[in-house]
Structure formats: structure tokens, C-alpha cells
N, C-alpha and C positions, 0 to 999 in steps of 0.2 A: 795634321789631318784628324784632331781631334773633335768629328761630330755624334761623341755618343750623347746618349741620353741614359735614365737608369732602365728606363725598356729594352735594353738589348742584352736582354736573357730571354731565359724560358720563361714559358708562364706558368710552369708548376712553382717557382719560386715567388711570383705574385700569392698562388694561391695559397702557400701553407702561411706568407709572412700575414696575411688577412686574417688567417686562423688565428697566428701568434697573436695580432694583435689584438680582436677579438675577445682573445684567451686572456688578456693582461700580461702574455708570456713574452713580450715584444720587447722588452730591455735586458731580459737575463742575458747574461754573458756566456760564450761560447767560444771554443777551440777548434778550428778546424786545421787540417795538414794538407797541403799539394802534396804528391809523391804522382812516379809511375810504376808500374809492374813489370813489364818488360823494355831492352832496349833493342832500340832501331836499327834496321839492316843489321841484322844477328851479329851488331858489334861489339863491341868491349867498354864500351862508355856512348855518355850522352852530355853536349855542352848546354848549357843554359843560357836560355834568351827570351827578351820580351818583359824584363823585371822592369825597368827603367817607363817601356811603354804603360804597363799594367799599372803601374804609381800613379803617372801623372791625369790619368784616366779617372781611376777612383778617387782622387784625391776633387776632380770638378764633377762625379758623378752628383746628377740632379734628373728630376721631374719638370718635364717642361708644361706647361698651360695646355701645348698640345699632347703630350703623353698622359696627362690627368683625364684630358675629355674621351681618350681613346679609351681610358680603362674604364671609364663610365661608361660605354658604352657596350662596352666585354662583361656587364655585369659587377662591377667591384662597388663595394657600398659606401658614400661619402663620406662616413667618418672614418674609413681608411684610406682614401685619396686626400682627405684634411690632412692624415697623420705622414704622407706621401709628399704631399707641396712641399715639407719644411725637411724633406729625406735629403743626408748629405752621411760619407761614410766616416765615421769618427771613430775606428777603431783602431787599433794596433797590427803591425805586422812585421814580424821576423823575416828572414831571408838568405840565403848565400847568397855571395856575387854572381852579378848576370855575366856570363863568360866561364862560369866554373867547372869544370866537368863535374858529372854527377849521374847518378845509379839508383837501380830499380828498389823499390819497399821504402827508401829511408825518407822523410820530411825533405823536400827542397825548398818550401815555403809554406809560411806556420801565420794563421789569419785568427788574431783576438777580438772579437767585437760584440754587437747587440746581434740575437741569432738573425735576427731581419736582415741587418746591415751584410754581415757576415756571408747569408743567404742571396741576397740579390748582386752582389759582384758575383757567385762562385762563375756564373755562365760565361762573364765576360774574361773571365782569368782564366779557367780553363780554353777559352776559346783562342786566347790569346798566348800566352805561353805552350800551351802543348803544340803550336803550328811555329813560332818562332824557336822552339827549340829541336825539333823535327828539322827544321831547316837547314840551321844552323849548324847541329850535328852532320847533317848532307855535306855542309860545305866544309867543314874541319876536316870530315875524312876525304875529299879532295884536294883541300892544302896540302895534308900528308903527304899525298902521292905528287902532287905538281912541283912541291919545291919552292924553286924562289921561280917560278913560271906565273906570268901575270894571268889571273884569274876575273871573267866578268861575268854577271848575271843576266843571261838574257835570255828570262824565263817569262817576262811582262805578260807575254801573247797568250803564253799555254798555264797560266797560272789558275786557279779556281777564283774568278773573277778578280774582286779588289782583295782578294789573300796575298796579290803580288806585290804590293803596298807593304807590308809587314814580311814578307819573305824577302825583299830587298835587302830592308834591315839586316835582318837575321843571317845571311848570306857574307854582310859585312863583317856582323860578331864572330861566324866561322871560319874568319881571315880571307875572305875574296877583296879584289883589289876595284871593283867599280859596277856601274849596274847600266844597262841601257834605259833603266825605268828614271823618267824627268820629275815627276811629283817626289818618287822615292828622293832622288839624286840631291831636287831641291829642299823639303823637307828635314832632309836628314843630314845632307849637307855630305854626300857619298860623290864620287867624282863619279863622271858619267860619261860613258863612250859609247862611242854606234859609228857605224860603217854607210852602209846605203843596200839597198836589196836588189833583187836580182829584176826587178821592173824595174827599176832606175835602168839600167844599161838597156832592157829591153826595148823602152819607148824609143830608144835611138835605133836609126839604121845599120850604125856601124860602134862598135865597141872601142876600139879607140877613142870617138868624139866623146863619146860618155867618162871612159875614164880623164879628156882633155878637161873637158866642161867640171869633172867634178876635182877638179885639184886643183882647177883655177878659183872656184867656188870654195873649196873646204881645204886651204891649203897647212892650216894647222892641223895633226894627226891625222892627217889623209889618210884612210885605208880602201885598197883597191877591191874589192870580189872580181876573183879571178876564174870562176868556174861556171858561168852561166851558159858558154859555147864550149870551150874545149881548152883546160886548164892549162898545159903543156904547148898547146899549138898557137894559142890566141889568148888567152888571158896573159898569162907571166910574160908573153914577150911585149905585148900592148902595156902590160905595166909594167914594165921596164923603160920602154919609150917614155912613157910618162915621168916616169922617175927621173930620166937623163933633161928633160925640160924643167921637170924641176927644177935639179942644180944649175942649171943656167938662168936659173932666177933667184937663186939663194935659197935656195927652199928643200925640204927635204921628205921624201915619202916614208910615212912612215908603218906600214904596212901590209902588205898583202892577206887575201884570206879565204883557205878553204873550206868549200860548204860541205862538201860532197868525195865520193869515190873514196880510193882506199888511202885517206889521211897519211901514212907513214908513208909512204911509197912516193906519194905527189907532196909531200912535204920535202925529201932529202932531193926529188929532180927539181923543184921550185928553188931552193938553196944554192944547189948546182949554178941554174939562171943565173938566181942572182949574185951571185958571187961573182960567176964569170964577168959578170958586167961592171964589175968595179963594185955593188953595191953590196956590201956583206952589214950595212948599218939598218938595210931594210929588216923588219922583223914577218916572220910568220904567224899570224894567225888562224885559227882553223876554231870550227862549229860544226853540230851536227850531231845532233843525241849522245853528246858525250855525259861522260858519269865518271863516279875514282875509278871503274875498271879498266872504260877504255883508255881513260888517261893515262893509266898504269903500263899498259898493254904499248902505246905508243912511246912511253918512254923509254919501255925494256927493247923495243924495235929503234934507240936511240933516232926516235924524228926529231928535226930540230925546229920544232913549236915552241916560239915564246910565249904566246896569246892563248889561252883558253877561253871560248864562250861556251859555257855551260848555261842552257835553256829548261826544258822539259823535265829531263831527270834529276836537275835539282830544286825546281821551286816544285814540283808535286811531291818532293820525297820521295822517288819510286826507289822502292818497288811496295813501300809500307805505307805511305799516304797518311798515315795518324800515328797519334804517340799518344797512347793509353794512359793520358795523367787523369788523376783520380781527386775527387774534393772530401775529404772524409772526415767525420766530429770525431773532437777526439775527447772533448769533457765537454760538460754543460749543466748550467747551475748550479756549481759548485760539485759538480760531480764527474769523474771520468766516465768516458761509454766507449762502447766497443759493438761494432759491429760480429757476428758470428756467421761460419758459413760452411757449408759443409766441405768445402777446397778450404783446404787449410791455407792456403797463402791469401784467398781474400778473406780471411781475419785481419782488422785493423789493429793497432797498435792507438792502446789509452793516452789517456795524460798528453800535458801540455810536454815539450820534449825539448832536446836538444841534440846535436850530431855533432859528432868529432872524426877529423880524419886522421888515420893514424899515419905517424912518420917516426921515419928511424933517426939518425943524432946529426945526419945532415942535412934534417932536411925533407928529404925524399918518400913521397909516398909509399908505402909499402902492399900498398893494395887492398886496403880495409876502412870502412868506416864503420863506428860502431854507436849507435843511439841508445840516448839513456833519457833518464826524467831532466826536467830545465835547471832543476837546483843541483845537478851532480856536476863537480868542478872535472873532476878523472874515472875512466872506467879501467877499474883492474884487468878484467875479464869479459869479452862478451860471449853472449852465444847467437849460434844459429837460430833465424826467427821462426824457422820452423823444425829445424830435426834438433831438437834438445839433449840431444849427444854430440854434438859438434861446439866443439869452444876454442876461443883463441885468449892467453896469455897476455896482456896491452902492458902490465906495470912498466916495461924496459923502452917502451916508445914514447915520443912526445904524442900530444894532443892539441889539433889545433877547434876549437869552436868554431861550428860554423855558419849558425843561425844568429843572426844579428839584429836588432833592432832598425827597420829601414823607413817605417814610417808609424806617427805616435798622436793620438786624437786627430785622424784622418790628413794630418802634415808631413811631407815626405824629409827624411830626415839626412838621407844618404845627400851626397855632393852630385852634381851630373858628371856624368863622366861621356865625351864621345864615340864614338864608334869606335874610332883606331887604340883609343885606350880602352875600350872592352875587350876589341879582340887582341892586342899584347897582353892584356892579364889572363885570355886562353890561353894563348900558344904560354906564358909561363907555366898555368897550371898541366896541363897537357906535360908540358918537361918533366915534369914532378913523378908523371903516371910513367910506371917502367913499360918500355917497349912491347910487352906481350902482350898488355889490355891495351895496342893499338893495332894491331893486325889484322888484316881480313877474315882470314881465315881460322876459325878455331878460336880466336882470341882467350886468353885469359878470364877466368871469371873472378869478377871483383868480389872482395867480402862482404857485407852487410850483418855487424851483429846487432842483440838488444844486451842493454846492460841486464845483471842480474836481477837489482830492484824494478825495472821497467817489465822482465820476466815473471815475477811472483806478482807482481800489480794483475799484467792479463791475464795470467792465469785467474788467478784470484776471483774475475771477475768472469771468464768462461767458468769457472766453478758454479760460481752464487747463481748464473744462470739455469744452466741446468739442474741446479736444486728447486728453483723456481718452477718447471717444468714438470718433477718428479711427483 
């Protein structure tokens, strides 16, 4: 579903690259850094997604015939839609793995190019990573909590238009197990389940014929909605009839599902049902503004729910709705810059960089990353990026780099990797992260240092500024 064009940004990034080019300033080279500042639903990490989307995107970003005439018309002057016709992004770009977990302040993805080039992806990468990793993070921390409980997204309806397109995905990186979205499903190649809604049984007079008619119709993963009349009195026993017809045809139902009322309660008398009836192979399903709480909530009330559809509260993110990633310069021609601010944490961080995550001798995260300049192999020591009385000791840990080369004169250079092997390379790193930076509540706060020469660099350089000023 790739219909971008290079129009789909903002148009303040049209108008400074006009400048640039204007200015002749239009080839110098430039650093910029993705990071976020804060993480989502006051957790202890954030997974990453939407690398793989973001690649293959920039890598056919172009100017179409019709995106040239529009900007002629918005006033842009023709020997900048000349220099636009032949626009294609031929930069470089670093990266961690999409699936990695990852933390507030430090580089998650690092963008070398012409400032133009550089400039006119930030809208679509920003746009596109900080909502695939908002997502995806949503759905890690209800893997957590679900287990080995089958997980599906059926958020299509109440998604912020065609965002559910891309939160599908991202749902999958999170470790959900399938999506009721068909474009997503086909696309992306995510398996795909759906049920039938509560106007299917309605149009009929009588609830039985509807569950007959739809198992004769959908007799592979038949699932029944059992709560449209009365779960207990008329649903589970009508689909249980059904199920016993089933097996006299070889066939097997394979789940029931509540929409409604108090889930744990009508999930252990639904169980009851069906067990009594010989059928203990049928599975439970259950929907209904679930989230990691209440899924938590019902599991600690042992309901015996195999199925999760989680809708609403995971494709919006709620209760945070955005993930405050950031596009920030970090040098430019030939020079580092730094933004200055009077909140000392949105001070950017210079220089072209590199991240390391620190681990102990098995292995094992220890709960710190510490960023330094690109050319530093190991950092001794980091410090805190903003209280510079806080340091942490690194010589006795290993170091793993984590910013990689993923694509090199606008060619993406990484292998593809599918969904289910993105999201097993979370749930490994995830293993890695000790139990306290995954908890709901309170979690752990992860480390973040700067090396020491990446420290005297910005300082260095808030210095010369405010000499400047003086």
C-alpha cells in the first residue's frame, strides 16, 4: 500500500528546502537523529516499529507530474520544481532493529543526507514510526499480560482513519497473533480472523437459524457471538446445539464469543456449558474495550479466555494517543549544532553518534544505554545528560553497538525480515530487559548516559554560544 508521493510532509519543509536551494545550500550534508523524550503509558520501555515501512518508502520517494503542478500552483518557483522532478533520497541511514526495545533521549535512528533530502522525509518518518511504535509498544505490554493467550486486533473500525493500516502491522511487531483488517492481513501477509456481528443474528427471527446458517456457511473457524439476547439462557445453549450438529458432520466449532457484560463471570458459566456438553475443545473468546489492564484483571479472576480481541484501546494507544518522537540536526556542513533551550532536557545532543547497550558477561541487559561520538569503539564511563553529577562505571560490561548501517545512497541495505521474525527478535530482546523496566506500575527507570567526549563536545558548544550572546 505504498501510494506516497514526496508531498506527504509539511509544507514548511517545501519551503526552507526552496531556500536551501536558492541559497546553493541544497547539497551540504547533514545529521539528523530520531529519539523520543518521554515513554508511553508511564512504562519502562518502548518497542520499535515501522523501520522496514519507512525504508521501503523513502527508498521510491519521488515527485510526481501531478505533485510538481500542485506546487506550482502553492507558489513554488520553477527552477525549484526543475531541481524537484529529478528529487529521489540518496542518503544514508543508521538504525537499530525494528522490534528492539528502546528509550527516551538516546538516537533510535540517525539520517545522513543532502539537508533537502534529509528534510523532506523528516514528516513522513516521523509520521510513520512514532504511530508504529506507540502501537506496538500497546501491544507488547499486552502480550505480557496475556501469555500464550491468542491475541487479535480488531481495532480497524475505531482506528484514526487509514492509521489502521499501519497499526495492524505494528500490533503484529508487538506479538499479537492476527488482525480482522483484510488489506492489512493481505498486504502484510498477517493471518486474519473475524467472527460475524451482532446484525448477522439480528436479521434473523430466531437465533439458532443464524448460528445454523452460519456454520453451515463458515464451517472452518466458525466462531459463534453468543451475547446479542442473553448469553447464559440463549446464546451458549443455541451454540452448543450447533456445535453437537457440527460433529455429526465432522466438523468442529471452534469458538464462542463474549462481547459484553462482566467477561470473567460469563466466561467461567460459558466453560461450565461447554464442558458439560462434552465440548471442552471449544475455545472462549471475548471483546469489549479490553486493554493490558483488563486483561490482567481477568486473568487474576482465572477466566478461561483463550481469544483476546483487543479493538479501541490498542489501535488509538489510549490513553496517550502520540509518542513524542523528535527529528533533530545534529551537524551540518561539516559542523556539529545543537539546539539550546531553556528546559534543559530539550537540549539536543551534537555530533554524528552512536549507542551502546550495556550488558553484563551473559549476556543480559543491565539496564543502561550510554551514547557516545560514531568513532568511539567503548565508553568507560557515562554520564547523566542532564545532572552531571551522576555517572555510571561501563569498563566491566560488554557493549553492544546499536546503530547500524540499514540503507546507503538511498538502497536499503538490511535483508527483509517478516513480521513473525520481527516480533521473536522483541520478545528476545524484551528477555534481555530485567523484569522491573516491565511492570506496570512504577517500573524501573532505564539509564540513558552521554560518553564523556560527547559531554565536553556540548558543552563546548553551549559555551561558544553564550559567548556569542555576551
Amino acid at each position: 500500500m505504498n501510494n506516497f508521493t514526496a508531498t506527504y510532509t509539511d509544507q514548511y519543509q517545501l519551503a526552507m528546502a526552496e531556500v536551501y536551494f536558492k541559497q546553493g545550500r541544497h547539497r551540504e550534508k547533514a545529521v539528523f537523529d530520531y529519539f523520543f523524550r518521554d515513554l508511553p503509558f508511564s512504562g519502562g520501555f518502548a518497542v520499535f516499529a515501522g523501520l522496514e515501512e519507512v525504508l521501503e518508502i523513502i527508498r521510491d520517494l519521488h515527485f510526481s507530474k501531478e505533485d510538481l503542478e500542485y506546487l506550482s500552483d502553492q507558489g513554488f518557483s520553477d527552477d525549484f520544481l526543475k531541481f524537484l522532478k529529478d528529487f529521489r533520497f540518496r542518503g544514508t541511514i543508521y538504525s537499530c532493529k525494528e522490534g528492539d526495545v528502546v528509550f527516551p533521549t538516546r538516537p533510535i535512528l540517525q539520517v545522513e543526507a543532502s539537508i533537502i533530502e534529509a528534510q523532506i522525509i523528516e514528516t513522513l518518518l516521523l509520521n510513520i514510526l512514532n504511530y508504529e511504535t506507540l502501537i506496538a509498544t500497546k501491544a507488547s505490554r499486552i502480550r505480557l499480560v496475556a501469555g500464550d493467550g491468542i491475541l487479535l486486533d480488531f481495532g480497524m473500525r475505531r482506528a484514526q482513519a487509514t492509521g489502521a493500516y499501519f497499526g495492524s502491522r505494528a500490533a503484529m511487531v508487538g506479538g499479537f497473533d492476527g488482525t480482522s483488517n483484510v488489506i492489512a492481513g493481505k498486504n502484510y501477509e498477517i493471518p486474519v480472523s473475524g467472527t460475524m456481528a451482532h446484525s448477522f443474528i439480528q436479521s434473523y427471527d430466531d437465533e439458532l437459524k443464524a448460528f445454523r446458517d452460519f456454520a453451515q456457511g463458515r464451517p472452518e473457524g466458525c466462531v459463534l457471538l453468543v451475547d446479542t439476547y442473553n448469553t447464559l439462557k440463549s446464546g451458549v445453549p443455541n451454540a452448543i446445539k450447533v456445535a453437537k450438529e457440527m460433529e455429526a458432520r465432522g466438523q468442529k466449532l471452534l469458538a464462542i464469543r463474549l462481547d459484553s457484560g462482566d467477561l470473567a463471570y460469563l466466561a467461567k458459566k460459558s466453560r461450565q456449558l461447554l464442558d458439560d456438553a462434552g465440548l471442552e475443545y471449544v475455545k472462549i473468546a471475548a471483546s469489549n474495550q479490553l486493554d493490558e489492564y483488563v486483561i490482567k484483571s481477568l486473568l487474576e479472576q482465572q477466566a478461561p479466555i483463550d481469544i483476546f480481541g483487543v479493538g479501541t484501546n490498542l489501535i488509538t494507544g489510549d490513553p496517550d494517543a502520540a509518542l513524542d518522537g523528535v527529528y533533530k540536526l545534529a551537524w551540518f556542513n561539516g559542523k556539529p549544532r545543537i539546539k539550546i533551550s531553556e528546559s534543559i532536557i530539550k537540549v539536543t545532543l551534537p555530533h554524528k553518534k552512536q549507542v551502546f547497550r550495556i550488558k553484563d558477561a551473559s549476556g543480559k541487559c543491565v539496564g543502561a544505554d550510554a551514547i557516545g561520538l560514531y568513532h568511539e569503539d567503548r565508553i568507560d564511563e557515562m554520564y547523566h545528560p542532564f545532572e552531571p553529577y551522576k555517572s555510571m562505571k561501563l569498563s566491566e560490561f560488554r557493549q553492544e553497538a546499536l546503530l547500524n548501517k540499514v540503507m546507503e545512497n538511498g538502497k536499503i541495505l538490511q535483508e527483509h525480515r517478516s513480521l513473525s521474525q520481527i516480533a521473536e527478535y522483541s520478545v528476545s530482546r524484551l528477555s534481555e530487559l530485567p523484569i522491573e523496566y516491565k511492570r506496570f506500575n512504577n517500573p524501573h527507570i532505564y539509564k540513558i548516559g552521554i560518553s564523556e567526549t560527547l559531554r565536553q563536545e556540548r558543552d563546548k558548544l553551549i559555551h561558544n554560544y553564550k559567548q556569542s550572546l555576551s
